[in-house]
C-alpha positions in Angstrom: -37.6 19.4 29.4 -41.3 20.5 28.6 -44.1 17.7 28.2 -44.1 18.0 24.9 -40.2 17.6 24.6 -41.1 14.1 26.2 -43.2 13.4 24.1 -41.1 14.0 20.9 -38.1 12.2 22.3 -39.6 8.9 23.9 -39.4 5.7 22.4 -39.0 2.2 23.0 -35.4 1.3 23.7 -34.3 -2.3 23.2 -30.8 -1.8 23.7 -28.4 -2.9 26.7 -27.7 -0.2 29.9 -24.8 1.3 30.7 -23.8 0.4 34.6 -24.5 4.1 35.8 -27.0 3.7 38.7 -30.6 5.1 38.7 -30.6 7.5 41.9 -33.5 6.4 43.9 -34.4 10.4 44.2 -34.9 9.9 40.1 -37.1 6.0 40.6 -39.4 7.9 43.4 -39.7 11.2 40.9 -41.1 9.3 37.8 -43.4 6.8 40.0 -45.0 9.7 41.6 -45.6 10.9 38.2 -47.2 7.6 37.2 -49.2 7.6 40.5 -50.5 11.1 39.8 -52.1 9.5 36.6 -55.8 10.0 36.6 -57.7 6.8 36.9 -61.2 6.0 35.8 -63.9 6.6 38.4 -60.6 7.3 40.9 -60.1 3.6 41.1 -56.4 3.9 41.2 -55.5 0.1 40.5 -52.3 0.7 39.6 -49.5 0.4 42.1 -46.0 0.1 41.7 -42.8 -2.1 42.8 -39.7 -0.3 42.0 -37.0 -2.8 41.7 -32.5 -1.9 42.1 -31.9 -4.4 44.4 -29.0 -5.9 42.1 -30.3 -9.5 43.3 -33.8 -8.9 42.4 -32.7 -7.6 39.2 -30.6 -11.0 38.5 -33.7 -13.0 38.9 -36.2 -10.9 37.1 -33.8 -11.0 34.2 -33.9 -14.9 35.0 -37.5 -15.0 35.1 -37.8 -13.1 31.8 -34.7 -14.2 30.2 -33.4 -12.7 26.5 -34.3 -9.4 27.1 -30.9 -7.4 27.0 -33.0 -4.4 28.5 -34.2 -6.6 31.3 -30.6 -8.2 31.8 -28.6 -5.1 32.1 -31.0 -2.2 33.8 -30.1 -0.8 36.6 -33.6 -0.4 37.9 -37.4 -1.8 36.7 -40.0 -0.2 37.8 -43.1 -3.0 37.8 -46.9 -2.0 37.1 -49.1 -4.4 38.9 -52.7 -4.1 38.6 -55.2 -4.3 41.8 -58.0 -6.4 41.0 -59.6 -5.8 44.1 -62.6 -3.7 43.8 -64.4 -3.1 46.9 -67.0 -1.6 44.3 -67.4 -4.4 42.4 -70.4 -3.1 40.2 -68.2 -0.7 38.5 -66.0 -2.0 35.3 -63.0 -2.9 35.3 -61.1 -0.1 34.6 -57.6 -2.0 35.3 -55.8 -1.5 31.3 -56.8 1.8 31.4 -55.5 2.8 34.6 -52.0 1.0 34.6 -51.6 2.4 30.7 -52.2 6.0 31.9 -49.6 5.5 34.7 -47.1 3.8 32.8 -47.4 6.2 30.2 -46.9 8.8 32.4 -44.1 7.2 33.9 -42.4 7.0 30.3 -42.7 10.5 29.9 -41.2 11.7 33.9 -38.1 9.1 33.0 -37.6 11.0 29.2 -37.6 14.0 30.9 -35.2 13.0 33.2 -33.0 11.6 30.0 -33.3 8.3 30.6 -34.1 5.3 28.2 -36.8 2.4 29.1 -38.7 0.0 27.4 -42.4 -0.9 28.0 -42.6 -4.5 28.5 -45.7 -6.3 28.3 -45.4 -9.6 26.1 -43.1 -11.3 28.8 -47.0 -12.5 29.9 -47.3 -14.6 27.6 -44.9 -16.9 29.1 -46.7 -19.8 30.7 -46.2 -19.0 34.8 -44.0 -15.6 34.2 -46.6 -13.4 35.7 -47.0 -16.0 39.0 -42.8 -15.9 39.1 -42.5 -12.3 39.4 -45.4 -11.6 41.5 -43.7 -14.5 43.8 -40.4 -12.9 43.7 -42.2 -9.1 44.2 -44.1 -10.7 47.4 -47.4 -9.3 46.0 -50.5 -9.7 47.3 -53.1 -12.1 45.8 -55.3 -9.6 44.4 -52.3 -8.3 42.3 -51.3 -8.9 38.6 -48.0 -8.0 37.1 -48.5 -5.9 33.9 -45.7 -4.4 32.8 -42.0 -4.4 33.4 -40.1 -0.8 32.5 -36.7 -1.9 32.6 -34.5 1.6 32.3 -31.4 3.5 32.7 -28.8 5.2 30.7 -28.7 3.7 27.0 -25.5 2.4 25.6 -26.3 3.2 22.1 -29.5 5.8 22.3 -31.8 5.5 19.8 -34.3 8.2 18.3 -38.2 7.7 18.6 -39.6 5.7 14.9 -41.1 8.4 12.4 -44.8 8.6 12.5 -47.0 9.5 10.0 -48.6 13.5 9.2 -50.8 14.3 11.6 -53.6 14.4 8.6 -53.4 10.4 7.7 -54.2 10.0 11.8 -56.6 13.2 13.1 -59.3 15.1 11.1 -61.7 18.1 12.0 -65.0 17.3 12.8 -65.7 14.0 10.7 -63.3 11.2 9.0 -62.4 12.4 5.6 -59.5 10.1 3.9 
């Protein structure tokens, strides 16, 4: 499948997993992809914990719980930010860095026909981010961002329309 394939064809799947097992060869292929993300000023604050340790799974599920994606993937890959800057003049480029990777990585798993869901408002639950970066070992200097729970959809679903390309993008100036 072409980029732009990918592109046509990825969306946000909420659904459950089937039990089919994500080959490691197929986790390392799309976090490479995210890790060949660019990152702004070559930071590269984004690292990634790929999770299929059935165990792991269980307690990230319980961690995050009422997510049927979470609860029944056969693999998560989790976007952790590094907020360790040895340069510490220079922004913080952290957002923009783990959304270029992750979106990368949603592209490499379409590609490779599987279904995931970008999960970021799990945050918002008060000590969730501490949990998983306690069950992930992390470092101190490292945030959880986003979980991409994936595998082989039960039910696929097709990407949401989106509106003609002139109500979103003009030439040259705005013109509505």
């Amino acid at each position: 499948m072409d980029v732009f394939d990918a592109i046509a064809k990825r969306y946000s799947y909420r659904g459950a997993f089937k039990s089919t097992p994500v080959p490691r060869e197929d986790l390392e292929r799309i976090v490479r992809a995210a890790l060949a993300a660019p990152s702004a000023a070559n930071t590269q604050t984004t690292s990634f914990v790929v999770v299929d340790a059935p165990a792991t799974l269980e307690r990230l599920a319980e961690i995050v719980p009422n997510s049927v994606p979470l609860s029944t993937a056969r693999a998560v890959i989790v976007a952790c930010s590094d907020w360790h800057d040895p340069q510490s003049e220079r922004p913080d480029f952290g957002a923009v860095n783990y959304g270029i990777a992750v979106e990368n990585a949603m592209l490499a798993l379409t590609a490779l026909g599987y279904d995931a869901l970008w999960m970021e408002g799990w945050k918002r639950a008060e000590g969730a981010q501490a949990a998983v970066a306690r069950l992930l070992r992390l470092p101190d200097t490292f945030v959880v961002q986003v979980l991409i729970p994936l595998g082989i959809a039960e039910a696929p679903g097709q990407p949401r329309e989106k509106r003609p390309f002139g109500e979103r993008a003009w030439w040259n100036c705005y013109s509505a």
